[in-house]
C-alpha positions, 0 to 999 in steps of 0.5 A, a space after each residue: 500500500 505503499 508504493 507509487 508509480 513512476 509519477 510518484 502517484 500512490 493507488 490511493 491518489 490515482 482513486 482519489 482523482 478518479 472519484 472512485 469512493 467505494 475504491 477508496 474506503 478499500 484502501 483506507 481500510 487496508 491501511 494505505 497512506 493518507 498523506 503522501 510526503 511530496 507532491 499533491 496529496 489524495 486529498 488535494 487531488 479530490 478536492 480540485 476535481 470536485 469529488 466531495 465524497 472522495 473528499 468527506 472519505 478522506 477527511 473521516 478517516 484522518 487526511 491531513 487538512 490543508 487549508 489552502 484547499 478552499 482556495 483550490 476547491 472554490 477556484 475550480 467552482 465546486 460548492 459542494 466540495 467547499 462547504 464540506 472543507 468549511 464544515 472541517 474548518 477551513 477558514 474563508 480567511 485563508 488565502 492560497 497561492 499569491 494571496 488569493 482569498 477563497 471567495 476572490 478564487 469563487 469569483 474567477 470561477 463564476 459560480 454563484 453556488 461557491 460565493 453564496 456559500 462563502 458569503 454564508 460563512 462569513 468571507 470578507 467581501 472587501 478584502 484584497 487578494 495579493 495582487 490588490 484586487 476585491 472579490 467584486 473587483 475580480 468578478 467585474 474583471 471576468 465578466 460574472 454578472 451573476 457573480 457581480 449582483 451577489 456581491 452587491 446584494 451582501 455589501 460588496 463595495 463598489 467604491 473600494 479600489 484596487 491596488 491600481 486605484 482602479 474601482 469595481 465600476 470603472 473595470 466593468 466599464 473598461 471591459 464593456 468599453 475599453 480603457 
């Protein structure tokens, strides 16, 4: 249970980003290691590709919680995936590569779910992310307009400008526009 292929990939890896959860509690229970000392772990690995089962399986048998995850796990749109982290407590205060807050990763992806989500659980809407830019500012910048209304609907400011000097409003009106 211990060894891995050429890739450095465990079999509980390969399993864990394939979603295949029955497949996994089988290797679980024939001991097979949790965590990998190098690389991406089974738990990362499931949480990016969205397979919340895969993640709630890992989690209850003793995976080592990253807390960076959230950040993965909403960049890539999976609400599912980011409450079950959040009901394991990962904070919406973290911040992933680049200073990059969870709710801001929810943003570039598009996906209301994963903002509502973050917003019930109390992410910071005016927060800036390592690159001086808010969740609003980043939705505004990618074209989400469903994304945008949340926003606005749970207090995002409008006005709060970036590491630019550049407001939410004014990056809408240079997508639409031009600068």
């Amino acid at each position: 249970m211990h060894k891995v292929n050429r890739r450095g990939q465990s079999a509980l890896w390969c399993t864990a980003s394939g979603g295949h959860v029955e497949t996994l509690r089988l290797l679980i229970e024939a001991r097979a290691d949790l965590d990998q000392p190098e690389g991406t772990t089974p738990l990362a690995v499931a949480a990016g590709a969205g397979h919340d089962a895969v993640v709630n399986a890992l989690l209850a048998a003793g995976a080592q919680l990253v807390i960076s995850l959230l950040v993965v796990a909403c960049k890539q749109g999976h609400a599912e995936v980011a409450s079950t982290l959040l009901a394991a407590r990962c904070s919406t205060d973290c911040r992933g590569e680049n200073g990059l807050s969870p709710l801001t990763a929810a943003c570039l992806s598009g996906e209301v779910a994963v903002v509502q989500t973050l917003l019930s659980a109390g992410a910071a809407q005016n927060d800036l992310d390592g690159s001086g830019d808010s969740p609003l500012s980043t939705a505004c910048k990618a074209g989400h307009a469903e994304v945008v209304g949340c926003l606005l609907k749970s207090a995002a400011d409008p006005n709060r400008l970036d590491g630019s000097g550049i407001s939410p409003y004014q990056k809408i009106s240079n997508l639409w526009l031009g600068p």
